[in-house]
N, C-alpha and C positions, 0 to 999 in steps of 0.2 A: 557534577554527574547528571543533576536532570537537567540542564541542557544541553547534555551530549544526547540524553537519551529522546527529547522533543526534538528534537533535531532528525536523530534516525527513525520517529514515528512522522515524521512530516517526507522524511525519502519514502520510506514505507507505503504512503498512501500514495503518494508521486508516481512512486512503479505500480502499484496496482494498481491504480486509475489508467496508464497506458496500455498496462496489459487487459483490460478490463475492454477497453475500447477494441481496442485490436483485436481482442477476441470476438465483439461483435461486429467485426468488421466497419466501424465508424472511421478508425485511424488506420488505414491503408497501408503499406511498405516494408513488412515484415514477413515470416514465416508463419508469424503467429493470429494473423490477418484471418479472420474468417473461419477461425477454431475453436469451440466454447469450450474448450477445456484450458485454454490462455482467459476467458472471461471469467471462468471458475479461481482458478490460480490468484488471477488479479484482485478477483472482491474479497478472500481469503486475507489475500496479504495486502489491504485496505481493512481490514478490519483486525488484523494485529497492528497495524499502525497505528491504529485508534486508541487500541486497548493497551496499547506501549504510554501512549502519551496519557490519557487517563492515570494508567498504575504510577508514572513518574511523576505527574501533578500531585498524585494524594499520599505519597510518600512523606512522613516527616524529615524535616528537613533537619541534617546533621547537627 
């Protein structure tokens, strides 16, 4: 289970890092291109990614 769960904090920061970008318009070809409320979203859900992989590291292990 915690490497299911490092795994979906490692997607986690993957999409909010693209969204993050694309909201500041750095990564171009989106909808989401040039609207900080996609930069907002993104660093959100980059920083549940984080804290996903964190909580499943300091979990004792079964």
């Amino acid at each position: 289970m915690r490497v299911v769960l490092t795994i979906l904090g490692v997607l986690m920061i993957l999409m909010g890092g693209i969204w993050t970008l694309q909201g500041f318009n750095i990564l171009p070809g989106s909808f989401m291109t040039g609207d900080l409320k996609w930069a907002i979203y993104g660093s959100v859900l980059s920083l549940a990614g984080i804290a996903l992989i964190v909580w499943s590291r300091r979990r004792p292990a079964p």
